[in-house]
PDB file of N, CA, C and O in Angstrom:
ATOM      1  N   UNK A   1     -18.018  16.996   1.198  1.00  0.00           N
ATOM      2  CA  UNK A   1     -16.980  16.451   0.345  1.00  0.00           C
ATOM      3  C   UNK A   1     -17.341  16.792  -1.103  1.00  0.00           C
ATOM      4  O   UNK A   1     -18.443  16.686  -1.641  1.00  0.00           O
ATOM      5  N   UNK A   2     -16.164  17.231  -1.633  1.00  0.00           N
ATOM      6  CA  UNK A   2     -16.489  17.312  -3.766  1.00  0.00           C
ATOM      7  C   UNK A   2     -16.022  16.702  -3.802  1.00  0.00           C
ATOM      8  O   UNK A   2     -15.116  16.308  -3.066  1.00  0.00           O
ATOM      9  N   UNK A   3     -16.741  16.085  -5.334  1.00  0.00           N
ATOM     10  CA  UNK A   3     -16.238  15.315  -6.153  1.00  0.00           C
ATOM     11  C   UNK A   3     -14.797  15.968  -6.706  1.00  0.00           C
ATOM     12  O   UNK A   3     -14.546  17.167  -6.826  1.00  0.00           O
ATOM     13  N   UNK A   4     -13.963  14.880  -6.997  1.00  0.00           N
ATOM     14  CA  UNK A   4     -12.331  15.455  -7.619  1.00  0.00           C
ATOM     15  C   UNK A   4     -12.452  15.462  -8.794  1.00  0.00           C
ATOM     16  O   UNK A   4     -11.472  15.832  -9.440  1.00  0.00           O
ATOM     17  N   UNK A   5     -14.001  14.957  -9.707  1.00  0.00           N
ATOM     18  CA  UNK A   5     -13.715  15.145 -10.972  1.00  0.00           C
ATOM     19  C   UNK A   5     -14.598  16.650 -11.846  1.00  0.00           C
ATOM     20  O   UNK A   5     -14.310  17.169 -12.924  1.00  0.00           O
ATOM     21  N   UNK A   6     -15.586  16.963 -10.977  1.00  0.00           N
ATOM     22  CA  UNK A   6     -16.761  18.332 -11.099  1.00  0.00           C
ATOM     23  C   UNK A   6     -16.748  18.897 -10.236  1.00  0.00           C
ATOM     24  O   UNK A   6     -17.161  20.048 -10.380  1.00  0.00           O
ATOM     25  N   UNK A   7     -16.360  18.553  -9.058  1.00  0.00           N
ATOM     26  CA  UNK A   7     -17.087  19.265  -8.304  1.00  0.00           C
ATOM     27  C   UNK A   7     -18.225  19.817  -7.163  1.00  0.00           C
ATOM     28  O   UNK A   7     -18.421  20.691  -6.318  1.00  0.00           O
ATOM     29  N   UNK A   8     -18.885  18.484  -7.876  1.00  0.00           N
ATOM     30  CA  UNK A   8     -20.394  18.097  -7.357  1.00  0.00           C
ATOM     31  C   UNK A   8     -19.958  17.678  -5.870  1.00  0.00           C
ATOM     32  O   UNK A   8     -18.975  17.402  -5.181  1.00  0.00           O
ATOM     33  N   UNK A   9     -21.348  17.816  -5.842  1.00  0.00           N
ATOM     34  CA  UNK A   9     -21.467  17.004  -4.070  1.00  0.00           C
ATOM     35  C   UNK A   9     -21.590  15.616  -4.064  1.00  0.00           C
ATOM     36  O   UNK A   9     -22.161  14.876  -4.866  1.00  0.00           O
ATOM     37  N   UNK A  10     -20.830  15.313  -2.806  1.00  0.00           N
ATOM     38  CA  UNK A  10     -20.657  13.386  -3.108  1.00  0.00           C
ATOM     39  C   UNK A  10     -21.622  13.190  -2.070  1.00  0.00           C
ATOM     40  O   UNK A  10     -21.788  14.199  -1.384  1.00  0.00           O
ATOM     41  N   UNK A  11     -22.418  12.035  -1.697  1.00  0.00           N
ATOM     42  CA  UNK A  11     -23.304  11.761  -1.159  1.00  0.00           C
ATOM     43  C   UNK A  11     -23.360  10.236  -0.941  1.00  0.00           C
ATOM     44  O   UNK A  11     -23.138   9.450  -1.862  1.00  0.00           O
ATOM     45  N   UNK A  12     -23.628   9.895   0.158  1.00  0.00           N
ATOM     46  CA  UNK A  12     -23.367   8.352   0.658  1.00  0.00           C
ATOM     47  C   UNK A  12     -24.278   7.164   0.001  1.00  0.00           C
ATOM     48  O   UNK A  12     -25.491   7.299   0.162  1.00  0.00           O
ATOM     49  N   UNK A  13     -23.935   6.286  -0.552  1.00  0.00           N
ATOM     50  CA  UNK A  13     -24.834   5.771  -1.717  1.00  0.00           C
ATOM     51  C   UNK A  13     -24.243   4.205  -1.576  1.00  0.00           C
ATOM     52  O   UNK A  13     -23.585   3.646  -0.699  1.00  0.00           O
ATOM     53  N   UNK A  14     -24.860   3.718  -3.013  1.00  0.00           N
ATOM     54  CA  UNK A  14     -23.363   2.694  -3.380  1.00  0.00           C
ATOM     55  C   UNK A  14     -23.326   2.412  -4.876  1.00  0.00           C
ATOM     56  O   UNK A  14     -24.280   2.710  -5.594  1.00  0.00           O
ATOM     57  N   UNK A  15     -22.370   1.913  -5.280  1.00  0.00           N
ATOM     58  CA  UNK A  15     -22.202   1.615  -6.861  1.00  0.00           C
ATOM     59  C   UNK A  15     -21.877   0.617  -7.152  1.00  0.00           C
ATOM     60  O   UNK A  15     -21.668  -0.135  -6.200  1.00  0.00           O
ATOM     61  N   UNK A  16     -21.647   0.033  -8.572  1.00  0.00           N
ATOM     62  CA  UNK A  16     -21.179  -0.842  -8.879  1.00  0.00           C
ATOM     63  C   UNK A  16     -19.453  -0.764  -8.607  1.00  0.00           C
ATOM     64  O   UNK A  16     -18.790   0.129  -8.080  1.00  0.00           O
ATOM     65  N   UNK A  17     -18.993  -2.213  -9.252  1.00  0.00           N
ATOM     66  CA  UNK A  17     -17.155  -2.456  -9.503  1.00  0.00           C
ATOM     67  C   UNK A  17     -17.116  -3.533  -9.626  1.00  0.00           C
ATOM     68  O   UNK A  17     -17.517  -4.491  -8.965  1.00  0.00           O
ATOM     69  N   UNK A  18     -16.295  -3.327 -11.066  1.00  0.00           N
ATOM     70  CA  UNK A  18     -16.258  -4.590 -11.349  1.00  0.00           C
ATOM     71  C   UNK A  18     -15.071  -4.312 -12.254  1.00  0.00           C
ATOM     72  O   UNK A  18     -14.736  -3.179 -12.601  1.00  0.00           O
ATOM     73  N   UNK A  19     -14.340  -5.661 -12.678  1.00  0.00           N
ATOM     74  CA  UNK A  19     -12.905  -5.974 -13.825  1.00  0.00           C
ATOM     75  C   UNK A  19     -12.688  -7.050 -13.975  1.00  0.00           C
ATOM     76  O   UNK A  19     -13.405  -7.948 -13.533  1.00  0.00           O
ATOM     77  N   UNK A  20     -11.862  -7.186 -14.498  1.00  0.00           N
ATOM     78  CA  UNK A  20     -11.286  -8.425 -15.365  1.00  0.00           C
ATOM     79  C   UNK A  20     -10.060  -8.703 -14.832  1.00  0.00           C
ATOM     80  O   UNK A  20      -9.318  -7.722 -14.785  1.00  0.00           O
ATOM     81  N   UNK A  21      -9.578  -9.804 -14.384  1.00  0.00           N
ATOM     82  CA  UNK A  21      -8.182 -10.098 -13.714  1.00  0.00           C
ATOM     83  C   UNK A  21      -8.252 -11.812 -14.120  1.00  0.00           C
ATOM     84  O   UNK A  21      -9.150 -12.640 -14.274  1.00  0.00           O
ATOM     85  N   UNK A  22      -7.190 -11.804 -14.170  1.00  0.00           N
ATOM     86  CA  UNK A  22      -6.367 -13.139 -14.255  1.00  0.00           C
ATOM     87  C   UNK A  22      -7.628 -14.084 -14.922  1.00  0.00           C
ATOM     88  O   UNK A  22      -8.116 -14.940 -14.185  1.00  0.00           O
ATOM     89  N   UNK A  23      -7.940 -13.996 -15.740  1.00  0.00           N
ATOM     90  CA  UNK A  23      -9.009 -14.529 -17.128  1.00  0.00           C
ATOM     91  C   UNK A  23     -10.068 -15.336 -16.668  1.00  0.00           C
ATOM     92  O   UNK A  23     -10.548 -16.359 -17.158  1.00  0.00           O
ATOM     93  N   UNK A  24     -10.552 -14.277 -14.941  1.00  0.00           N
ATOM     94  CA  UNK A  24     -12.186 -13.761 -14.716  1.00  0.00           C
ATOM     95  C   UNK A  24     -12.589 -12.302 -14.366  1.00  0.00           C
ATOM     96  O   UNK A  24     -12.067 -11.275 -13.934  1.00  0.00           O
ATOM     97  N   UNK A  25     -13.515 -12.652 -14.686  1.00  0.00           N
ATOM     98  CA  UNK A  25     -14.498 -11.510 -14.326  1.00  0.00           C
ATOM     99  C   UNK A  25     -15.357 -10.998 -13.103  1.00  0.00           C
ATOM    100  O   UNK A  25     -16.437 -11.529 -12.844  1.00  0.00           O
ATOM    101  N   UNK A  26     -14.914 -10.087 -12.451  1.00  0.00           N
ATOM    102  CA  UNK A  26     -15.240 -10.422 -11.331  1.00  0.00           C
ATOM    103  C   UNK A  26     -16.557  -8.734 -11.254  1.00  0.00           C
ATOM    104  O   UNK A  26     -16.323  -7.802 -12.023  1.00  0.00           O
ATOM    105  N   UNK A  27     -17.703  -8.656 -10.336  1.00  0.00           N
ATOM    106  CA  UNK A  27     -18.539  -7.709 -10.433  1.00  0.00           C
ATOM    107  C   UNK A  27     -19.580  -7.869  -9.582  1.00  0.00           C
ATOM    108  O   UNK A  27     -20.394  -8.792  -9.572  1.00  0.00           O
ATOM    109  N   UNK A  28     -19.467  -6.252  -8.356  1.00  0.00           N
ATOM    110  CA  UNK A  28     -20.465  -6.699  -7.408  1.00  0.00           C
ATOM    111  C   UNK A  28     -21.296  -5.568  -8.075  1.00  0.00           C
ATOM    112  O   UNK A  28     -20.918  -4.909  -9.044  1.00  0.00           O
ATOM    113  N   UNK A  29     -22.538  -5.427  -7.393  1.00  0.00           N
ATOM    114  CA  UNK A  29     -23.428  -4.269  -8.014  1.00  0.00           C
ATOM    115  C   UNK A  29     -23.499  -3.574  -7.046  1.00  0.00           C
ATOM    116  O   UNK A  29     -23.071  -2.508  -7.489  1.00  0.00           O
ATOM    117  N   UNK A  30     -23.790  -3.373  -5.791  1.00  0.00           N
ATOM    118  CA  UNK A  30     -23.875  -2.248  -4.676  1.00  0.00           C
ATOM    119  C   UNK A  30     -22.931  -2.348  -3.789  1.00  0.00           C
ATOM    120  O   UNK A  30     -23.076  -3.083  -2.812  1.00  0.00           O
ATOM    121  N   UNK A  31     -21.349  -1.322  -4.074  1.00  0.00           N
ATOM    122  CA  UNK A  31     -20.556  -1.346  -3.145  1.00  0.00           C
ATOM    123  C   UNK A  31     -21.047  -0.145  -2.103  1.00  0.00           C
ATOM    124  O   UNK A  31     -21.425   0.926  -2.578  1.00  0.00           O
ATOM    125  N   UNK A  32     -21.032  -0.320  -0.930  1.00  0.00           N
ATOM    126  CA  UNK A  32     -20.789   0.984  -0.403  1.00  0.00           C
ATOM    127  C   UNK A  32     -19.779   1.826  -0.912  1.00  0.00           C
ATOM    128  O   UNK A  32     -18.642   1.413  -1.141  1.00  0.00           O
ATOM    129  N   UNK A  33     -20.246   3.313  -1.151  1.00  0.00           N
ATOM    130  CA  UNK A  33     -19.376   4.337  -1.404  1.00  0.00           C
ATOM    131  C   UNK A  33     -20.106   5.772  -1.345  1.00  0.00           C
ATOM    132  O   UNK A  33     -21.314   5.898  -1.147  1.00  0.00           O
ATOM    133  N   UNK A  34     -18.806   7.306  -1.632  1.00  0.00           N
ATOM    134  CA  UNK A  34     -19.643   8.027  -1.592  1.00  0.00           C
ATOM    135  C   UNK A  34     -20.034   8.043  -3.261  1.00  0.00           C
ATOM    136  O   UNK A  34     -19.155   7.526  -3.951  1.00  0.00           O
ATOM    137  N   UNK A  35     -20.766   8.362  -3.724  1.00  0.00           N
ATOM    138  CA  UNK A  35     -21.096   8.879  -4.942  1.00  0.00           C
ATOM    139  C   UNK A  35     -21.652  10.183  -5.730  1.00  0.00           C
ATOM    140  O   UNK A  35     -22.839  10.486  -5.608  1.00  0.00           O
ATOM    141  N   UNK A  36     -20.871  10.868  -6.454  1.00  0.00           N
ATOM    142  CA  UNK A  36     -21.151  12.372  -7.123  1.00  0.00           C
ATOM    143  C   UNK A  36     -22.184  12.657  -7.331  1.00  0.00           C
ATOM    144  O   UNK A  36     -22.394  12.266  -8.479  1.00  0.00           O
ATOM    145  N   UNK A  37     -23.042  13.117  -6.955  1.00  0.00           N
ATOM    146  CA  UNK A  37     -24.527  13.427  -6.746  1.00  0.00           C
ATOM    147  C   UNK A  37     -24.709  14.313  -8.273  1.00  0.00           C
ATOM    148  O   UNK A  37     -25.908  14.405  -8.534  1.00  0.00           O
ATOM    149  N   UNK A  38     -23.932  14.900  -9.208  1.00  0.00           N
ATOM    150  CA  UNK A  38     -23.797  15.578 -10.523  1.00  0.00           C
ATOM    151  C   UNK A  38     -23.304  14.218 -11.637  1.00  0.00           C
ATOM    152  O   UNK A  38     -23.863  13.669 -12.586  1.00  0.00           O
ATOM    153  N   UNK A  39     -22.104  14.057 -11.017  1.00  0.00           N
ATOM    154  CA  UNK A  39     -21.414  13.011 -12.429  1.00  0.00           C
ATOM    155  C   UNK A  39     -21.665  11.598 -12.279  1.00  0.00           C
ATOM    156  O   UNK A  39     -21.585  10.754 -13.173  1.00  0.00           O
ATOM    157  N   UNK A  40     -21.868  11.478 -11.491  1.00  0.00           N
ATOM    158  CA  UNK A  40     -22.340   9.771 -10.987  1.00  0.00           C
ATOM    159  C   UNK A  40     -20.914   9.378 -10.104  1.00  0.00           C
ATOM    160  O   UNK A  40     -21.141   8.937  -8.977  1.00  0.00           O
ATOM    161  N   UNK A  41     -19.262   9.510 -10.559  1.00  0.00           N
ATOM    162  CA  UNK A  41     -18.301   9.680 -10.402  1.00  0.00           C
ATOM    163  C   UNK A  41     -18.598   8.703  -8.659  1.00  0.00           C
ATOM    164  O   UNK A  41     -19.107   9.302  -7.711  1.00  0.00           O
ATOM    165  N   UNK A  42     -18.105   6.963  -8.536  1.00  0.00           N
ATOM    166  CA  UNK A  42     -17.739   6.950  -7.000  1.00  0.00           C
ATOM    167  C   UNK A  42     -16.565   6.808  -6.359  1.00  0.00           C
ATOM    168  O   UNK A  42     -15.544   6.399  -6.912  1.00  0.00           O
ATOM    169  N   UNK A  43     -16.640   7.102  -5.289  1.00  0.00           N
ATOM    170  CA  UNK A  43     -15.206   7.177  -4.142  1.00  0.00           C
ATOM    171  C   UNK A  43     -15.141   6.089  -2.953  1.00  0.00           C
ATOM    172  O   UNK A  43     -15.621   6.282  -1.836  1.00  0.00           O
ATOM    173  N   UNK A  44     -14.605   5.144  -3.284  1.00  0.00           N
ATOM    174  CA  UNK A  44     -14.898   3.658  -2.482  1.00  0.00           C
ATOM    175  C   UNK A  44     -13.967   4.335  -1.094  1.00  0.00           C
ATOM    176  O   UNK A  44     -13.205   5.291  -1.238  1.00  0.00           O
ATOM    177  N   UNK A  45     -14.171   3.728   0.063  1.00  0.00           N
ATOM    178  CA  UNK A  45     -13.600   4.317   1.380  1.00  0.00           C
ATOM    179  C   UNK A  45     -12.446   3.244   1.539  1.00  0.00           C
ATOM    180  O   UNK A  45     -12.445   2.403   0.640  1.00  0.00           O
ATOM    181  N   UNK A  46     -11.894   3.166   2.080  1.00  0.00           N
ATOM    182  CA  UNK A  46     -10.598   1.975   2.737  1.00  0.00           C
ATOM    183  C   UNK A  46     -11.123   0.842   2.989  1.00  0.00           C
ATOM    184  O   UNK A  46     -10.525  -0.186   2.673  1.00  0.00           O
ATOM    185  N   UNK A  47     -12.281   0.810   3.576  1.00  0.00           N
ATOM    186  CA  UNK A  47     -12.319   0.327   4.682  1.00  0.00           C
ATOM    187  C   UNK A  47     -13.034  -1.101   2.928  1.00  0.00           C
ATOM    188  O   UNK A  47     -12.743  -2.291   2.811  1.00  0.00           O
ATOM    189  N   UNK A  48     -13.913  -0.257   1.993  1.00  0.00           N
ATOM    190  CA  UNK A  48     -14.747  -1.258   0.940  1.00  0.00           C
ATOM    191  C   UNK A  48     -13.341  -1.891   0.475  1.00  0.00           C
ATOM    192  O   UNK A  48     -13.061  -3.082   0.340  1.00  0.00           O
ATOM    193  N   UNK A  49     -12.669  -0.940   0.303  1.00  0.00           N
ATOM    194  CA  UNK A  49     -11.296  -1.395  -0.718  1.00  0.00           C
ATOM    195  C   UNK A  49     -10.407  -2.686  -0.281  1.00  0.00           C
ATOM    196  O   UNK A  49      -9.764  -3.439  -1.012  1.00  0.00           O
ATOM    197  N   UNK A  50     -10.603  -2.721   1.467  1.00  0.00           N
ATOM    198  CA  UNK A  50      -9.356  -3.829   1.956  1.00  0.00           C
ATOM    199  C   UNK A  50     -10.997  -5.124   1.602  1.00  0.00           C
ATOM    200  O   UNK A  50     -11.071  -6.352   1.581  1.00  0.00           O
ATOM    201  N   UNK A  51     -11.685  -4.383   1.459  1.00  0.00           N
ATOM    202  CA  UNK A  51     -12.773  -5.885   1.901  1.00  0.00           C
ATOM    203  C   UNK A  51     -12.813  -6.567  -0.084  1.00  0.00           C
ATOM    204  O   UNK A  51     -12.716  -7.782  -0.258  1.00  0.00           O
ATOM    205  N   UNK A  52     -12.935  -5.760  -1.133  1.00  0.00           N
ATOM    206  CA  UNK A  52     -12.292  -5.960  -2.246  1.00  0.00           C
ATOM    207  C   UNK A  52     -11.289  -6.773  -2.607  1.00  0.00           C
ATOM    208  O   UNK A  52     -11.426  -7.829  -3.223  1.00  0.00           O
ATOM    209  N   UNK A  53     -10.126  -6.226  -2.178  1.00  0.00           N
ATOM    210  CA  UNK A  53      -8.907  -6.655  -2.175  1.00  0.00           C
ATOM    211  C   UNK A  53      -8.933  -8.320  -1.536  1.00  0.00           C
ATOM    212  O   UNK A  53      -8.714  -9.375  -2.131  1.00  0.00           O
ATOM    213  N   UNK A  54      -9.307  -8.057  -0.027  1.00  0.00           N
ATOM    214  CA  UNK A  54      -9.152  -9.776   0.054  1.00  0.00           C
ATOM    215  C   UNK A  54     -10.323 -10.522  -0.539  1.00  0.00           C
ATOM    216  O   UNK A  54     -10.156 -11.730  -0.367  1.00  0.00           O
ATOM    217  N   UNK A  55     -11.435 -10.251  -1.166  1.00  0.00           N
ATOM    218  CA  UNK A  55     -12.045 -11.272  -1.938  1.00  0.00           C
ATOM    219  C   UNK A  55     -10.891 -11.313  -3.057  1.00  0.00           C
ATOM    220  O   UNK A  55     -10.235 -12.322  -3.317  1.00  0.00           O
ATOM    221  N   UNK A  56     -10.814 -10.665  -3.378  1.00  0.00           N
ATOM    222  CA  UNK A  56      -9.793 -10.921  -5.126  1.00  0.00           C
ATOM    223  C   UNK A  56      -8.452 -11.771  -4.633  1.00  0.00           C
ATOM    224  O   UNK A  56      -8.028 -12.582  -5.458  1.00  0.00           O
ATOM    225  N   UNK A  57      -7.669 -11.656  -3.236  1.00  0.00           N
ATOM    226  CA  UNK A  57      -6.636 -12.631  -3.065  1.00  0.00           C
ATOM    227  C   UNK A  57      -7.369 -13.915  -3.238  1.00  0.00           C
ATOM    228  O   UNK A  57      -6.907 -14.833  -3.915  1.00  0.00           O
ATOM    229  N   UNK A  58      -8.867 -13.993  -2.435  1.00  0.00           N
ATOM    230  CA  UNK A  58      -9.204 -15.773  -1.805  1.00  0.00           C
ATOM    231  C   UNK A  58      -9.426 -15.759  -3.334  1.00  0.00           C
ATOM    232  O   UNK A  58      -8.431 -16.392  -3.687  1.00  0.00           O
ATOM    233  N   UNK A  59     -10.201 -15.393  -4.666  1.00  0.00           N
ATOM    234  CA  UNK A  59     -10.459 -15.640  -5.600  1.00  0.00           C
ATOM    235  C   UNK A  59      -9.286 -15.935  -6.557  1.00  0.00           C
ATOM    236  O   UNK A  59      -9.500 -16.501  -7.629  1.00  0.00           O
ATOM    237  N   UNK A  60      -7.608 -15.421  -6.047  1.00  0.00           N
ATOM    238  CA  UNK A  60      -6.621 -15.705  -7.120  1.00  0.00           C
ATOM    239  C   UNK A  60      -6.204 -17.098  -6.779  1.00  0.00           C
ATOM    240  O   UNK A  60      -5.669 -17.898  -7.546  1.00  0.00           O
ATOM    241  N   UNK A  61      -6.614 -17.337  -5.156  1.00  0.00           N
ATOM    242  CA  UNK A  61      -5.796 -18.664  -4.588  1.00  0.00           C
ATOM    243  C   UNK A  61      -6.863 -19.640  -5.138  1.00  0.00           C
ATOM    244  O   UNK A  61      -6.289 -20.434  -5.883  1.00  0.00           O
ATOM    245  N   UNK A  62      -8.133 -19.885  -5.068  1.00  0.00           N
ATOM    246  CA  UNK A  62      -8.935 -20.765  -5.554  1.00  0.00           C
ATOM    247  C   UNK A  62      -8.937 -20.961  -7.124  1.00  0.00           C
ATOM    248  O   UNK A  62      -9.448 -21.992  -7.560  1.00  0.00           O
ATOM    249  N   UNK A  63      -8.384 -20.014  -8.024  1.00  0.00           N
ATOM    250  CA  UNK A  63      -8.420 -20.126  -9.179  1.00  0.00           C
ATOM    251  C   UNK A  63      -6.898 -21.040  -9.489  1.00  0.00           C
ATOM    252  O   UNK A  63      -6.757 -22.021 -10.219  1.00  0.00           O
ATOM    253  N   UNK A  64      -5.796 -20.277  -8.597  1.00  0.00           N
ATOM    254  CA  UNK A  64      -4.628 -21.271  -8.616  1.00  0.00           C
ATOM    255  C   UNK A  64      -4.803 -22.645  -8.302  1.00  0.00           C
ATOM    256  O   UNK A  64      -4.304 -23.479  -9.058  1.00  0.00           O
ATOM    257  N   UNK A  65      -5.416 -22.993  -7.332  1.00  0.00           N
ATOM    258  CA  UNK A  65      -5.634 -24.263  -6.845  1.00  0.00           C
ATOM    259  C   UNK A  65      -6.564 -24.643  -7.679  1.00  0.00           C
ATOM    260  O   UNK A  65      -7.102 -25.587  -7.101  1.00  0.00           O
ATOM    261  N   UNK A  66      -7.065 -24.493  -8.646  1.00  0.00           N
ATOM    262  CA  UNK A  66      -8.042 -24.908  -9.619  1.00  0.00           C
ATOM    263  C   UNK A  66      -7.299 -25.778 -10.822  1.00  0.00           C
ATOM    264  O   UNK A  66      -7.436 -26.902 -11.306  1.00  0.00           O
ATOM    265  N   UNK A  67      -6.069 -24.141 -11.124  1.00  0.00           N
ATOM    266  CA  UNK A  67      -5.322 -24.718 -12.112  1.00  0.00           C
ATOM    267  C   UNK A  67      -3.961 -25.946 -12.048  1.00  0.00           C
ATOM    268  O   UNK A  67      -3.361 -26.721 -12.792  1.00  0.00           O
ATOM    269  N   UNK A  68      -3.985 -25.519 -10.710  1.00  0.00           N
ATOM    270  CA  UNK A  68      -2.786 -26.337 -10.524  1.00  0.00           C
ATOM    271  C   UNK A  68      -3.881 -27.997 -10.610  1.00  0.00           C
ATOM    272  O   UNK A  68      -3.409 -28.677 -11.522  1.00  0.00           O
ATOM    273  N   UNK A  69      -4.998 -28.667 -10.003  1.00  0.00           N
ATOM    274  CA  UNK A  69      -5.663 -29.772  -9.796  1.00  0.00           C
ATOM    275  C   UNK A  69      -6.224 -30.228 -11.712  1.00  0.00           C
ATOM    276  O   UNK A  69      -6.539 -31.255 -12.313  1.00  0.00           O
ATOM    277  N   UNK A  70      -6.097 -28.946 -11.998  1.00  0.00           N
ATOM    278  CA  UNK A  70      -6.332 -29.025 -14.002  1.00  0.00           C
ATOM    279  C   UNK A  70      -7.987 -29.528 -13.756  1.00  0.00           C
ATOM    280  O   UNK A  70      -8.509 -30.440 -14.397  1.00  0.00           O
ATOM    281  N   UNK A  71      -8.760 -28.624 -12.553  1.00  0.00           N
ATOM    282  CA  UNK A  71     -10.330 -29.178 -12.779  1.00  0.00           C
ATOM    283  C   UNK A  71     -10.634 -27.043 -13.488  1.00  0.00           C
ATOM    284  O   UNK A  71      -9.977 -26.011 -13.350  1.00  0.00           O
ATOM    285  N   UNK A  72     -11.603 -27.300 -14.003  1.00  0.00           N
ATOM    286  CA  UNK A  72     -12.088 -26.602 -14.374  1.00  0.00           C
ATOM    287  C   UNK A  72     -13.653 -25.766 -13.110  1.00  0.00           C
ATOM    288  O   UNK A  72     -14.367 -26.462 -12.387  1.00  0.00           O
ATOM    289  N   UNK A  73     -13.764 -24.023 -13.250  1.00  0.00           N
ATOM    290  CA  UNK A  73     -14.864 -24.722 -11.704  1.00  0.00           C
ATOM    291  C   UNK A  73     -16.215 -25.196 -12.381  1.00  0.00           C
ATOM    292  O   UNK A  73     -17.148 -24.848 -11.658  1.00  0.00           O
ATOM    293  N   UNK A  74     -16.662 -25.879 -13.535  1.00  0.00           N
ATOM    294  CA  UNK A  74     -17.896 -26.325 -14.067  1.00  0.00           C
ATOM    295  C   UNK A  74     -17.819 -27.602 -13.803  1.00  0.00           C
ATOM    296  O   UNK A  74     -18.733 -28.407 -13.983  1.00  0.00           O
ATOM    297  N   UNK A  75     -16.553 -27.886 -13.297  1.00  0.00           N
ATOM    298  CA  UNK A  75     -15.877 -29.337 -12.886  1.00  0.00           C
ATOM    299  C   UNK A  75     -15.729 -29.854 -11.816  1.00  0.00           C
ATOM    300  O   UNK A  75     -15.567 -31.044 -11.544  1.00  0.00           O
ATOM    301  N   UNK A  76     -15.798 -28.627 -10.917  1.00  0.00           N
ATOM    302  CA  UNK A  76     -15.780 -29.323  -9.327  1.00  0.00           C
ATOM    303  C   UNK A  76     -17.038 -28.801  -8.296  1.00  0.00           C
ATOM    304  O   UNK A  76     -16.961 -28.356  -7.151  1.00  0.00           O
ATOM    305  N   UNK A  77     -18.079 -29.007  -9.061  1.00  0.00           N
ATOM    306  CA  UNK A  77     -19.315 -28.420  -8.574  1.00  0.00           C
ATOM    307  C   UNK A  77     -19.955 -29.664  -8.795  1.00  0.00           C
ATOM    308  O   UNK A  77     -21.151 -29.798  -8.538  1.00  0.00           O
TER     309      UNK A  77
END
C-alpha cells in the first residue's frame, strides 16, 4: 500500500487522534492504523473508524444528559 500523500510505504503501526467536538476534547494515543513509513501520514481502517465513531455518539449522549440534569462531570463524580 502507498501513502496518498508521498508515496511512501504504509506499514501497520498505530497513531494518535484526537479533536475537539461539541466543547470537549476528545484524544486517544495508539489507534490502530496503517502509517507512512516516510511522512508519518496515518490511514485509520473501517473497522478503527466505526469503533471511533460510536465512542463519540456514547460521549455526545452523556454530555447531553449532563446538560440537560445542569450537573457539570466534576459534579457527578
Amino acid at each position: 500500500m502507498k501513502c496518498v500523500h508521498c508515496k511512501g510505504r504504509m506499514v501497520r503501526g498505530t497513531a494518535p487522534f484526537s479533536l475537539d467536538r461539541n466543547g470537549y476534547h476528545v484524544s486517544w494515543d495508539a489507534v490502530p492504523a496503517w502509517v507512512c513509513s516516510q511522512c508519518g501520514e496515518p490511514y485509520f481502517e473501517s473497522r478503527e473508524v466505526e469503533l471511533i465513531q460510536k465512542a463519540l455518539s456514547g460521549l455526545d449522549r452523556e454530555s447531553s444528559a449532563l446538560a440537560a440534569s445542569g450537573s457539570s462531570p466534576s459534579q457527578s463524580k
